[in-house]
MDAnalysis code that builds the backbone (N, CA, C; Angstrom):
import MDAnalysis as mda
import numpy as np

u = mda.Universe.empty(681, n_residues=227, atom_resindex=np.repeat(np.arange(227), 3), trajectory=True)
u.add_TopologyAttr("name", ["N", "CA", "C"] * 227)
u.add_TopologyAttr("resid", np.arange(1, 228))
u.add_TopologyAttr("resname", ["UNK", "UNK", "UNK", "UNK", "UNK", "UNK", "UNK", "UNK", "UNK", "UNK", "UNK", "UNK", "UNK", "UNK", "UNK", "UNK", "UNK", "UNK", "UNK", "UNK", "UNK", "UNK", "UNK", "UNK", "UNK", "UNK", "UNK", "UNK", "UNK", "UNK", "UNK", "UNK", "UNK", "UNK", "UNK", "UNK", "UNK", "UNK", "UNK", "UNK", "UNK", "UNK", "UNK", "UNK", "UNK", "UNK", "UNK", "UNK", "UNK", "UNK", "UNK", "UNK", "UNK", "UNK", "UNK", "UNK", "UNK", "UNK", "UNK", "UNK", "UNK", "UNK", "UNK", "UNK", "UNK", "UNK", "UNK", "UNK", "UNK", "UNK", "UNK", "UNK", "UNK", "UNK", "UNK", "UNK", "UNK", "UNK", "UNK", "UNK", "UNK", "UNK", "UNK", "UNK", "UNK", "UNK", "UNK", "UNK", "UNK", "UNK", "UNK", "UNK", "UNK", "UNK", "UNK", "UNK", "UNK", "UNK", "UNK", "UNK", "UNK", "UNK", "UNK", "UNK", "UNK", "UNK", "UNK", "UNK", "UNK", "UNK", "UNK", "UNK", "UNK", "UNK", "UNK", "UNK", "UNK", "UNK", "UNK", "UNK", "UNK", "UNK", "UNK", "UNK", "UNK", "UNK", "UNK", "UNK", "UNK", "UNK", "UNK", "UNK", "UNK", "UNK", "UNK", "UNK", "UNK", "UNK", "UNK", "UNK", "UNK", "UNK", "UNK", "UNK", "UNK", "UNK", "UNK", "UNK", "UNK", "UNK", "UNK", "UNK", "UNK", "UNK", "UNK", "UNK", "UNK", "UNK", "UNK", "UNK", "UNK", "UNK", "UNK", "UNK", "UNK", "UNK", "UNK", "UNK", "UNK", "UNK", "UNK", "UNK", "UNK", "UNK", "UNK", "UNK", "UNK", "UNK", "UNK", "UNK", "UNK", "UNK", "UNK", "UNK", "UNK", "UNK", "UNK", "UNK", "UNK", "UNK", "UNK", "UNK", "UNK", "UNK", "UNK", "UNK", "UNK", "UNK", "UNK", "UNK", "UNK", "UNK", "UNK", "UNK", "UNK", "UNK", "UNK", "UNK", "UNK", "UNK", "UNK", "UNK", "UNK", "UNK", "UNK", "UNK", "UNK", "UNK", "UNK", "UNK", "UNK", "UNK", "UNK", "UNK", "UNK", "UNK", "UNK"])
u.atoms.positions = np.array([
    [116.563, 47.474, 180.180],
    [116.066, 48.185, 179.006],
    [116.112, 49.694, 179.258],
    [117.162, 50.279, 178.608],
    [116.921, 51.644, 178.766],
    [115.664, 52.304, 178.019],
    [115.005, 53.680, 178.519],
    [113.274, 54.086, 178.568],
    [114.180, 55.502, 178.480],
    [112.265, 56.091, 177.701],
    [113.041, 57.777, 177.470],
    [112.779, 57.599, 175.791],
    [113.075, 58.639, 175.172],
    [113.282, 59.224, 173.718],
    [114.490, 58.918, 172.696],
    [114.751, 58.493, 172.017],
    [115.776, 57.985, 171.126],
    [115.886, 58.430, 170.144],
    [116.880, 59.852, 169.863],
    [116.628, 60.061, 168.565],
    [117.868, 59.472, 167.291],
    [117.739, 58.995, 166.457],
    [118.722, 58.576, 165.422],
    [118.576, 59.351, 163.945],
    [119.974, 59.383, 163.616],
    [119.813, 60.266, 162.571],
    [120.354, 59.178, 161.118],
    [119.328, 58.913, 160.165],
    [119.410, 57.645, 158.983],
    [120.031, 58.953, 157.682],
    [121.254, 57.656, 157.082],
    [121.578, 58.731, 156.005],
    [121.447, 57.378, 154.948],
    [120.532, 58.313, 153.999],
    [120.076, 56.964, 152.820],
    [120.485, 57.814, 151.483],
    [120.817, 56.876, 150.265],
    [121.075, 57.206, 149.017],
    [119.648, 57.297, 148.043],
    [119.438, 58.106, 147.296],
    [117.823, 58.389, 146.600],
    [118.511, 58.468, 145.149],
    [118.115, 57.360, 144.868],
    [118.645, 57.358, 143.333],
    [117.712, 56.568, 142.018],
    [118.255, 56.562, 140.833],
    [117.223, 55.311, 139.959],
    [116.268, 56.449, 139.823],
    [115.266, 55.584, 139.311],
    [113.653, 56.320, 139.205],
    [112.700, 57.202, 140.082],
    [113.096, 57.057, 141.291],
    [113.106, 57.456, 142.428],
    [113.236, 59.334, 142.557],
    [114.323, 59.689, 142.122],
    [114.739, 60.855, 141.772],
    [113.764, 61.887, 141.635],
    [112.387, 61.347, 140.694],
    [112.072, 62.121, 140.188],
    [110.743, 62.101, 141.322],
    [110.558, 61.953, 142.577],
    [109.893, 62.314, 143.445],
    [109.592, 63.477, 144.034],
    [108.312, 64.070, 144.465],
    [108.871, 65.239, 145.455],
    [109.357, 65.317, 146.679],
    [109.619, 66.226, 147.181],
    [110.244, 66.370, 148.480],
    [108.975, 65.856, 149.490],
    [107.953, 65.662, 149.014],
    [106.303, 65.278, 150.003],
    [106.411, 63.836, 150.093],
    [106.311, 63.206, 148.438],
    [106.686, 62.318, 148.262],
    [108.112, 60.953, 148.591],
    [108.459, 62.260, 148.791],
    [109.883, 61.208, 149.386],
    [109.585, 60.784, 150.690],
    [109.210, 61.928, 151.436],
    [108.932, 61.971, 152.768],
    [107.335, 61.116, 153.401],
    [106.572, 60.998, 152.429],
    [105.521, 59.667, 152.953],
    [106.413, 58.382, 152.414],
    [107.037, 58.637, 151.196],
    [107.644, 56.715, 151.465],
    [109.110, 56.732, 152.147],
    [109.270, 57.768, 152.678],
    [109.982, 57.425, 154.258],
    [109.145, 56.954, 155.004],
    [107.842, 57.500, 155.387],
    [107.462, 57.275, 156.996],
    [106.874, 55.800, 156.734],
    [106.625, 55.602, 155.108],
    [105.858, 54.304, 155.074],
    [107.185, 53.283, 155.622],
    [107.939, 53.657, 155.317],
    [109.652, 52.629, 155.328],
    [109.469, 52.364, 156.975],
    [109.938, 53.427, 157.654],
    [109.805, 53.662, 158.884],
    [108.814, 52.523, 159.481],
    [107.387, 52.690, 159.236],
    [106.309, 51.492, 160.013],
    [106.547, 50.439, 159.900],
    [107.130, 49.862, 158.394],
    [107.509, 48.836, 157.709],
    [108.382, 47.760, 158.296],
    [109.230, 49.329, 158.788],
    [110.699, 48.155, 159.646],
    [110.595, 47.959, 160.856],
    [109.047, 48.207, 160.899],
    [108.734, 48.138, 162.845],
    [109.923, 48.422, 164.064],
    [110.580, 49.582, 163.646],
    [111.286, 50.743, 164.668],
    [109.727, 50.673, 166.029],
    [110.630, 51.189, 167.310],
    [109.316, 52.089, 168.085],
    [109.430, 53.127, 168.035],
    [109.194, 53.515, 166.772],
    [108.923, 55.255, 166.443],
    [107.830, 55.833, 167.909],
    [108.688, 57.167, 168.067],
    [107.047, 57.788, 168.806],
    [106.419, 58.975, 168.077],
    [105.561, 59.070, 168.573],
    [104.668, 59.946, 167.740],
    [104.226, 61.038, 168.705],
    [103.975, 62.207, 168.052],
    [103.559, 63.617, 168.729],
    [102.158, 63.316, 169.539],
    [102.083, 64.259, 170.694],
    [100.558, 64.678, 171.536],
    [99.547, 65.400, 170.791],
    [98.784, 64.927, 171.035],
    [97.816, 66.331, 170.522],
    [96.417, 65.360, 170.371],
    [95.430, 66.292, 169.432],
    [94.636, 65.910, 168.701],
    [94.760, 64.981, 167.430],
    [96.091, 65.284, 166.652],
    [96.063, 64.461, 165.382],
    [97.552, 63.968, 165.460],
    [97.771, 63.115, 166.070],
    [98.745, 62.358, 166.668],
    [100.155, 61.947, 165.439],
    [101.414, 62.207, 165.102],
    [101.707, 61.861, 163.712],
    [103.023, 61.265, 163.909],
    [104.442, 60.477, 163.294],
    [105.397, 60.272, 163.589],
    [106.541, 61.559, 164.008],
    [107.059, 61.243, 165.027],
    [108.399, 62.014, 164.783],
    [109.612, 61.691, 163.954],
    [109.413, 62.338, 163.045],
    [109.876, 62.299, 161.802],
    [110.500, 63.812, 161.147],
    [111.679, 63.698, 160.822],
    [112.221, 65.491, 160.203],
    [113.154, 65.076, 159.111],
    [113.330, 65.465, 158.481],
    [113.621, 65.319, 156.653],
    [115.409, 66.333, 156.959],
    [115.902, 66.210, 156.354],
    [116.989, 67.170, 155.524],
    [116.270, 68.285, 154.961],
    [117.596, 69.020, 153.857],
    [116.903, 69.808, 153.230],
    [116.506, 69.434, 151.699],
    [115.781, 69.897, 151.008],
    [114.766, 69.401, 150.252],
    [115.857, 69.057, 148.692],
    [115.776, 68.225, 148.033],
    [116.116, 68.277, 146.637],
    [115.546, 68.463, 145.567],
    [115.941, 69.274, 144.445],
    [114.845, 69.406, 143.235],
    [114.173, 68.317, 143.028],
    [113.220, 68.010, 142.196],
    [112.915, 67.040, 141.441],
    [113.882, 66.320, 140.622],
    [114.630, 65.368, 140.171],
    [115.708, 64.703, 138.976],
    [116.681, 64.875, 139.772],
    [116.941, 65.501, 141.198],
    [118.152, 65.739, 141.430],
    [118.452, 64.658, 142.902],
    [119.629, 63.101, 142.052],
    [119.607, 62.303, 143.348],
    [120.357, 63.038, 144.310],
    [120.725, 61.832, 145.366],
    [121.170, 62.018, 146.720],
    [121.939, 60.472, 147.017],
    [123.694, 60.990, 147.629],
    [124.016, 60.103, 148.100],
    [124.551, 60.077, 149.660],
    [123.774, 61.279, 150.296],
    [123.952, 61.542, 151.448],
    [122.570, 61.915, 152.102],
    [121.750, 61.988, 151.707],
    [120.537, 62.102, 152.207],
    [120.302, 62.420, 153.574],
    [119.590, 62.681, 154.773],
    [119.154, 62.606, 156.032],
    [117.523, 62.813, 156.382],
    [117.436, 61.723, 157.494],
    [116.050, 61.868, 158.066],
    [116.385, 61.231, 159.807],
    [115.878, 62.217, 160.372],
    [115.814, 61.918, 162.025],
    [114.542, 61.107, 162.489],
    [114.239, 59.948, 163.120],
    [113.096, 59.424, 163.578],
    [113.577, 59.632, 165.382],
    [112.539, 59.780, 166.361],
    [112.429, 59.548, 167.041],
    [112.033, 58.120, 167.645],
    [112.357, 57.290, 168.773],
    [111.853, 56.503, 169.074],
    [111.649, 56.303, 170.352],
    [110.978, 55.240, 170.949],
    [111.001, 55.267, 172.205],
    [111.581, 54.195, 172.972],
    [112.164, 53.197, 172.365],
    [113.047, 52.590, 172.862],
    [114.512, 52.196, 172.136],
    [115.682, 52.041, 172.805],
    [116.831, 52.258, 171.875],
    [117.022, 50.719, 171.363],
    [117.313, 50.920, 169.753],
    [117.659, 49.626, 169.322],
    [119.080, 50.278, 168.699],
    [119.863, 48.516, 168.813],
    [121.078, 48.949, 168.206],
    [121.638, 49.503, 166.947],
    [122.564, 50.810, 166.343],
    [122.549, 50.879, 165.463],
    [122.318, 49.934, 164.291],
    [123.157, 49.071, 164.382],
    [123.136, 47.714, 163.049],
    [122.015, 47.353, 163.069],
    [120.989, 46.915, 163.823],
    [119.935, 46.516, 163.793],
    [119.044, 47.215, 163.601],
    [119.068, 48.410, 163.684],
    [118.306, 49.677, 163.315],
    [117.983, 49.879, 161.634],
    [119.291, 49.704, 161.345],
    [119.790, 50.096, 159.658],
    [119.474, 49.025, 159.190],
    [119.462, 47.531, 159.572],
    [119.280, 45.948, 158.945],
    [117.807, 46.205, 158.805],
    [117.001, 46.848, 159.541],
    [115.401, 46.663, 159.199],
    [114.747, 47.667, 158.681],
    [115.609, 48.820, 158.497],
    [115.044, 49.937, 157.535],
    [115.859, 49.219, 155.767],
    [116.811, 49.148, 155.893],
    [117.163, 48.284, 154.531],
    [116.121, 47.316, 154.016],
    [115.625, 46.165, 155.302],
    [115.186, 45.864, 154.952],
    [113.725, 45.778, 153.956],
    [113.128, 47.016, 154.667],
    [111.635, 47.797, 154.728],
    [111.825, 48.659, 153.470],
    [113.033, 48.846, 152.977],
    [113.254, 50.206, 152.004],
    [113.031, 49.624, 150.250],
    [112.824, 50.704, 149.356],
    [112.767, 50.233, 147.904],
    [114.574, 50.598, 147.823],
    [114.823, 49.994, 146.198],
    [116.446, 49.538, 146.651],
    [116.987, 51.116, 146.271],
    [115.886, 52.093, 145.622],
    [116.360, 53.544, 144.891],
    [116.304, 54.299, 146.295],
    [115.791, 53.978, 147.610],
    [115.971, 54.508, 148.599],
    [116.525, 53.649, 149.689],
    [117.649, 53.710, 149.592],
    [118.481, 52.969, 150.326],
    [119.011, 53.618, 151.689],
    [118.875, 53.230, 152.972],
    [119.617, 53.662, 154.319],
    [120.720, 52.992, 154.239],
    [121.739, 53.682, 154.168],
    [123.054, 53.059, 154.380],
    [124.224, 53.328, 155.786],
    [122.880, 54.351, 156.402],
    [124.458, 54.783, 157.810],
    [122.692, 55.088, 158.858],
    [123.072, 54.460, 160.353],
    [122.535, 54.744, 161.209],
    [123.223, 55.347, 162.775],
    [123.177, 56.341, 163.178],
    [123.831, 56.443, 164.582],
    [123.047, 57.736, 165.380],
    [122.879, 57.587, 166.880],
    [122.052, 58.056, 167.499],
    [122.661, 59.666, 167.784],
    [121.836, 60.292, 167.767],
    [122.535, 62.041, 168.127],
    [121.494, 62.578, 169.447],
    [121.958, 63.838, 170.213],
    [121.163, 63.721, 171.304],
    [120.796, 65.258, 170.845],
    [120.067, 65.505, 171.913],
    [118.923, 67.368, 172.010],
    [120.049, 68.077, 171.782],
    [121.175, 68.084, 171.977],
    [122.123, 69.576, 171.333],
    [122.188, 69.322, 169.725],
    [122.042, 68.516, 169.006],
    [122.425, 68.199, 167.742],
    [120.991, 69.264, 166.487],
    [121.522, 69.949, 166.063],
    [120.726, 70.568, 164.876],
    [119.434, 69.860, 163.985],
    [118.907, 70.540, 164.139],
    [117.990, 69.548, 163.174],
    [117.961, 69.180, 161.648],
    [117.470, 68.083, 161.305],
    [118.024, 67.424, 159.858],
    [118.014, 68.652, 158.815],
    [117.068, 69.485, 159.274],
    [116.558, 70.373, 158.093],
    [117.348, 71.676, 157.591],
    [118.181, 72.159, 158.902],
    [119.685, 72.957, 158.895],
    [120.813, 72.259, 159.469],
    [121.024, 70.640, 159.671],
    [122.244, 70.209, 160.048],
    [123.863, 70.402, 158.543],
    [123.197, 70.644, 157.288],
    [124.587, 70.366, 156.957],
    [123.866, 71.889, 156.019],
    [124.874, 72.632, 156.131],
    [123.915, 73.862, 154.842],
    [124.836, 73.577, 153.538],
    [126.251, 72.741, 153.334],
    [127.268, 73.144, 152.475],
    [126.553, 71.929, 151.949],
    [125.948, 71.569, 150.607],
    [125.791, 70.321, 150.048],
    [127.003, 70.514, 148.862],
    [127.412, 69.240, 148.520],
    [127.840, 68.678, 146.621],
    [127.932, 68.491, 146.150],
    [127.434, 68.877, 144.881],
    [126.802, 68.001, 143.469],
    [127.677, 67.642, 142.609],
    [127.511, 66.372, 141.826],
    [127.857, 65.701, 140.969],
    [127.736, 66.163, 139.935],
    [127.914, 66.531, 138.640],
    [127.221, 66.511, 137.260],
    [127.683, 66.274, 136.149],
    [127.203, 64.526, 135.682],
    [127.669, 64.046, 134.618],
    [126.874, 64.987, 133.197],
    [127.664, 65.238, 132.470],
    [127.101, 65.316, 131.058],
    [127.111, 64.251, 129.953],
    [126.618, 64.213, 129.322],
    [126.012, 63.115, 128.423],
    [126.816, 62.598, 127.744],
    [127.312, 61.675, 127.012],
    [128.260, 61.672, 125.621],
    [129.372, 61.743, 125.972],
    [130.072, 61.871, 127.419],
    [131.490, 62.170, 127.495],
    [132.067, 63.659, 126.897],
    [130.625, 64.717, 127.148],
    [131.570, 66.004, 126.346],
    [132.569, 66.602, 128.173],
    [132.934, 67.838, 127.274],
    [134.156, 68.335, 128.212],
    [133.158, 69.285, 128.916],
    [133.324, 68.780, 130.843],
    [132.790, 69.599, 131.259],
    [132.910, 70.932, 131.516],
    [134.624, 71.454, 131.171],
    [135.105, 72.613, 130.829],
    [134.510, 73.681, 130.077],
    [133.868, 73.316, 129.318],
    [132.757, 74.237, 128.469],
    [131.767, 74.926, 129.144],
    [131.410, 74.776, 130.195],
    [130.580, 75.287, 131.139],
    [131.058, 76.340, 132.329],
    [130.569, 77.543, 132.262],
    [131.171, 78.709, 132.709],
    [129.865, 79.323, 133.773],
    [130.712, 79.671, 135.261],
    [129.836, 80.379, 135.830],
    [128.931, 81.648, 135.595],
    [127.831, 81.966, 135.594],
    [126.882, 83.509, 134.771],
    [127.294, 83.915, 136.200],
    [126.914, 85.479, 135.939],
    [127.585, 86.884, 136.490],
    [125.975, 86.514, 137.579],
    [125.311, 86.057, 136.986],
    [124.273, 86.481, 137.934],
    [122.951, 85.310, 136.978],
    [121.945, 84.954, 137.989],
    [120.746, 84.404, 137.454],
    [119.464, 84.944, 137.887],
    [118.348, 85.128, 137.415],
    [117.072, 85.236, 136.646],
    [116.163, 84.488, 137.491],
    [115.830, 84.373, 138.847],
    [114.754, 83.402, 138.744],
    [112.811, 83.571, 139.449],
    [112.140, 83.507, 138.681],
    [110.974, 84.191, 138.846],
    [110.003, 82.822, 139.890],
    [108.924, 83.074, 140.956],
    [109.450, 82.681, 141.433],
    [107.477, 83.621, 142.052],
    [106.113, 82.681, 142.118],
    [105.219, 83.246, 142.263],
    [104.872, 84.756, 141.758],
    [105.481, 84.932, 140.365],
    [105.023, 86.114, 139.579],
    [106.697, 86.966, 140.358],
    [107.657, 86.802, 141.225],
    [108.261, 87.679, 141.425],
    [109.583, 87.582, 141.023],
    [110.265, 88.554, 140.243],
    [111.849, 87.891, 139.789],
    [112.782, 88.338, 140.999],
    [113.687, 87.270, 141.148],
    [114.616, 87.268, 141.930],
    [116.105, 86.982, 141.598],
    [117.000, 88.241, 141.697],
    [118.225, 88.168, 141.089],
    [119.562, 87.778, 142.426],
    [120.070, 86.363, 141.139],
    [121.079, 85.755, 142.586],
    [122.159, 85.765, 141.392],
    [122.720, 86.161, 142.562],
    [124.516, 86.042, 142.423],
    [125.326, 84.160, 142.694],
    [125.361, 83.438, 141.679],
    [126.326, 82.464, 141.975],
    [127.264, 82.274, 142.529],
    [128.433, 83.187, 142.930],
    [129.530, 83.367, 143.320],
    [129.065, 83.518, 145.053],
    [127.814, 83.897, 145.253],
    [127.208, 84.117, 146.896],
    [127.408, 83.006, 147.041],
    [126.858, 81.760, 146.779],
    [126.768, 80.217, 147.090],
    [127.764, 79.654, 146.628],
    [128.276, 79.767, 146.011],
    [129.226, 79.007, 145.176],
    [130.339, 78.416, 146.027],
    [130.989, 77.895, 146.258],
    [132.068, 77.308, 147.670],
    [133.205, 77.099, 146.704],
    [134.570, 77.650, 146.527],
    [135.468, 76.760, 146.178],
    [135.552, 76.927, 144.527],
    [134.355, 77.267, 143.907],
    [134.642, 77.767, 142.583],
    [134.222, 75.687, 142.167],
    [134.132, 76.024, 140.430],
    [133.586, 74.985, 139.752],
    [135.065, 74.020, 139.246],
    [134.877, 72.621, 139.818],
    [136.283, 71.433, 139.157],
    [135.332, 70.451, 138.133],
    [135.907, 70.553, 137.403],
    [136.246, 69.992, 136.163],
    [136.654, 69.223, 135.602],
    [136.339, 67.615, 135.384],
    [136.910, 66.766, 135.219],
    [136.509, 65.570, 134.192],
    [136.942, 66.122, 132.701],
    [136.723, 65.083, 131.818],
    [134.926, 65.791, 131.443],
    [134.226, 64.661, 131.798],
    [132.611, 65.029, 131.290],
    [131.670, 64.702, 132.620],
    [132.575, 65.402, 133.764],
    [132.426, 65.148, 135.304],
    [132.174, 67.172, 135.592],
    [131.282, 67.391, 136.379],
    [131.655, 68.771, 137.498],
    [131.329, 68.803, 138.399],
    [131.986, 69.093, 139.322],
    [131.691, 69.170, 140.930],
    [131.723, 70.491, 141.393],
    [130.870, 70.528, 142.748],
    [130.996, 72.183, 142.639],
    [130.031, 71.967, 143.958],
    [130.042, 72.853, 144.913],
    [129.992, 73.067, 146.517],
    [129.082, 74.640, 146.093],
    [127.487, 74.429, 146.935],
    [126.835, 75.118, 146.953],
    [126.769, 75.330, 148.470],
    [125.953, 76.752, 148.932],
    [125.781, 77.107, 150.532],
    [124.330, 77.572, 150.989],
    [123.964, 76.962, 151.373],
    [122.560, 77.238, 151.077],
    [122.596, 78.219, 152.867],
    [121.797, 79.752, 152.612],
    [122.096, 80.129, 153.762],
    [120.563, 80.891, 154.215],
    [120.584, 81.541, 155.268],
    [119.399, 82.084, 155.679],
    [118.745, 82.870, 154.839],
    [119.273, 83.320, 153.798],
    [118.556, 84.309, 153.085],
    [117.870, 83.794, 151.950],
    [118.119, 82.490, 151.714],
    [117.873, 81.469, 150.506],
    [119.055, 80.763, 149.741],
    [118.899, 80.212, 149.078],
    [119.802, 79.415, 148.527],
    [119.410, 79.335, 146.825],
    [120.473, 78.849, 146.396],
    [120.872, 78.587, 144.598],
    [120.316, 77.282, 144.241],
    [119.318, 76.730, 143.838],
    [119.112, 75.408, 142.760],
    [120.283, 74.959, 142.396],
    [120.642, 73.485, 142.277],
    [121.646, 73.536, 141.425],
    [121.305, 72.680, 140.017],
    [120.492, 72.832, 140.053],
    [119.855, 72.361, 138.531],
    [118.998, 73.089, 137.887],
    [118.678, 74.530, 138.578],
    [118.967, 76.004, 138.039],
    [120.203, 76.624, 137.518],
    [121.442, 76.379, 138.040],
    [122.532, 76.983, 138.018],
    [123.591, 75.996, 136.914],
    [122.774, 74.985, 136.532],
    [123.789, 73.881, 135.574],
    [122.880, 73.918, 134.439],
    [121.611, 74.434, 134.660],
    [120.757, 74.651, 133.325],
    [120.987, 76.212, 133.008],
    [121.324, 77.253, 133.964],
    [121.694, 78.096, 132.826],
    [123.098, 78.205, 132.372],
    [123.970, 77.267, 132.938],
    [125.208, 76.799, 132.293],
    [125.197, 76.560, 131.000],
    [124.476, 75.485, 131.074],
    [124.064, 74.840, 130.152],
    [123.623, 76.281, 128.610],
    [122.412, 76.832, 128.868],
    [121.741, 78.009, 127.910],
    [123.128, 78.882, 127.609],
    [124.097, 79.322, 128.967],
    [124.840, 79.928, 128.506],
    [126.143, 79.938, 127.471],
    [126.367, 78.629, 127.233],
    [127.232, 78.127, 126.239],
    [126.413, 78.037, 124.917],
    [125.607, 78.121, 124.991],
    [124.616, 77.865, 123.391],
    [124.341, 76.854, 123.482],
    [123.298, 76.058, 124.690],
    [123.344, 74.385, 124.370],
    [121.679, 74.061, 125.163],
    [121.224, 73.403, 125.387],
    [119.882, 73.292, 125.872],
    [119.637, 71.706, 126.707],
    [119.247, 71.736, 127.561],
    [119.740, 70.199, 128.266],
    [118.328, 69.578, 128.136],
    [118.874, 68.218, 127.678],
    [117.049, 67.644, 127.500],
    [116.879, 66.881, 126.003],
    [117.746, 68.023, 125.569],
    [118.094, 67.311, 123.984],
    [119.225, 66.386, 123.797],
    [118.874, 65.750, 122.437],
    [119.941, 64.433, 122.142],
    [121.278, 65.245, 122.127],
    [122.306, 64.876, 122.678],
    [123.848, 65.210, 122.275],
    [124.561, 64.360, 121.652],
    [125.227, 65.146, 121.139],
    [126.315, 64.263, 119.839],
    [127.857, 64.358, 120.465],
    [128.862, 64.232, 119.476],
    [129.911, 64.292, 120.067],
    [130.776, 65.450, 120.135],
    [130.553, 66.119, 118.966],
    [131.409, 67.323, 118.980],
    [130.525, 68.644, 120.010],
    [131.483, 69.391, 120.244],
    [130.627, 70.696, 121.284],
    [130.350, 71.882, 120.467],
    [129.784, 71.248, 119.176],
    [128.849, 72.423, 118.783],
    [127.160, 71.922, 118.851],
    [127.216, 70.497, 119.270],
    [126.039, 70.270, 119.408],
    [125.449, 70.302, 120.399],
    [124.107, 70.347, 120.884],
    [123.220, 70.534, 122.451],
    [123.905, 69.573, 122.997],
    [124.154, 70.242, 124.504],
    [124.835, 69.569, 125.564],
    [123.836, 68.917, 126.500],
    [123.833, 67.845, 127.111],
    [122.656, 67.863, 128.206],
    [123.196, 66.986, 129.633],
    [122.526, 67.076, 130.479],
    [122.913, 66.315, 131.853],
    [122.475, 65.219, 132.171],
    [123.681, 63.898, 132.051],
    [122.850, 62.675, 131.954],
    [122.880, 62.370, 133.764],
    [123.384, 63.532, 134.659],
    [122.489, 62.209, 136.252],
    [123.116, 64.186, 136.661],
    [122.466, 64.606, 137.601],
    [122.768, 65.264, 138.958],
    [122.630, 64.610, 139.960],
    [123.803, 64.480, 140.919],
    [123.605, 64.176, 142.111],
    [124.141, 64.951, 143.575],
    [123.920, 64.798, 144.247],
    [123.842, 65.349, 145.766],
    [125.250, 64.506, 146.439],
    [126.442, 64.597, 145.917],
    [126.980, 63.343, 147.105],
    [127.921, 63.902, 148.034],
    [127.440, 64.764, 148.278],
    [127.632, 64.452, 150.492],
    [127.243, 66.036, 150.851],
    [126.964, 66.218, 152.551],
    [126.599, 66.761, 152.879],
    [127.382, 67.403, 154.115],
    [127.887, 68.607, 154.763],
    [129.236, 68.848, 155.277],
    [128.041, 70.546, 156.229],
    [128.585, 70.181, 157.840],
    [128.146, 71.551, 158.508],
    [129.240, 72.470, 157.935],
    [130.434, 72.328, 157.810],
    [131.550, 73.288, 157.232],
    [131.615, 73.084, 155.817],
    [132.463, 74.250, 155.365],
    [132.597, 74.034, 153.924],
    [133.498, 73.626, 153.777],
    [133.384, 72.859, 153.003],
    [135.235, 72.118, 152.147],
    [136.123, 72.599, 151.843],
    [137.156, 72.619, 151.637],
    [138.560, 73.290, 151.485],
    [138.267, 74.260, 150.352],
    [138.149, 73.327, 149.846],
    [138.294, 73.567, 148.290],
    [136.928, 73.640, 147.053],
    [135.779, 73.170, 147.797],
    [134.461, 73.337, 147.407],
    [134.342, 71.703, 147.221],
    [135.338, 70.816, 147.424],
    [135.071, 68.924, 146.936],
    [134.972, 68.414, 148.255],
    [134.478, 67.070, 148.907],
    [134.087, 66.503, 149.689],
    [135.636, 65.963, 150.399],
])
């Protein structure tokens, strides 16, 4: 029996109803998942003793994930497959672990391992996601303070376009990072359209976003801003 610290890094999909969790929330019905699948998680020294446990980086609220990450520590090594067979098992089906494999002390932590994420974004009705144009700059206030960001700073690769599909490669970096369900809602305002409302078929009517998602997560940036 190999002894010692085990760390593994779980990449799960957060989707369905689920979505609309917080980043707190996601992260207690991880650790509940975690006890569930009776891993030998270890847990910190101290006075108030807690799992070793570290999250990715955070997603809006509504905004899924099909690359997700969370690091558990453990203290004895179980095999990948068997690792992932009992967190599946332990998991609700909108938080799904679908990839398990062990990383050692040089490896980054979940919370700056990938900074390039990229989003999905269906619009509603099958309109043309072409209608949607990058702003020169966004607006965002922010504990009483406004803060002016440049899209084109984050932006990776520029915005693709496909049918009533957009994809598009954000960079989230030390100085802060772009929402991207800030940056597709003032898409959205900036065409004359308001997301949230019913859409019809022609594009003079309100446009809105029927799923954002997160699907995949990259330490480099993509060629081209796509996965």
């Amino acid at each position: 029996m190999m002894e010692g610290e085990f760390r593994i890094r779980v990449t799960y999909a957060m989707t369905g109803r689920l979505v609309m969790l917080s980043h707190l929330e996601t992260a207690r019905a991880i650790e509940r998942t975690v006890r569930r699948s009776d891993l030998p998680f270890a847990v910190t020294q101290g006075f108030s003793p807690h799992m070793k446990l570290a999250f990715g980086s955070a997603l809006p609220v509504g905004v899924g994930g099909l690359a997700e990450i969370f690091d558990v520590t453990m203290t004895a090594f179980v095999p990948p497959a068997e690792a992932l067979a009992r967190l599946r098992a332990a998991s609700a089906p909108d938080l799904m672990p679908c990839d398990v494999r062990y990383i050692d002390k040089t490896v980054k932590a979940a919370s700056v391992a990938y900074p390039f994420s990229t989003y999905r974004v269906e619009l509603a009705d099958g309109v043309d996601a072409s209608v949607l144009e990058v702003p020169e700059e966004i607006v965002v206030v922010r504990k009483k303070k406004e803060r002016h960001l440049i899209p084109t700073d984050f932006l990776v690769g520029g915005m693709h376009a496909d049918d009533s599909t957009l994809t598009f490669t954000l960079e989230s970096k030390p100085s802060g990072s772009l929402r991207p369900d800030v940056l597709v809602q003032t898409m959205l305002d900036a065409a004359g359209h308001a997301a949230g409302e019913p859409a019809g078929a022609s594009a003079s009517e309100p446009l809105h976003v029927a799923s954002l998602m997160r699907v995949a997560q990259s330490e480099n940036a993509p060629a081209d801003g796509r996965p």
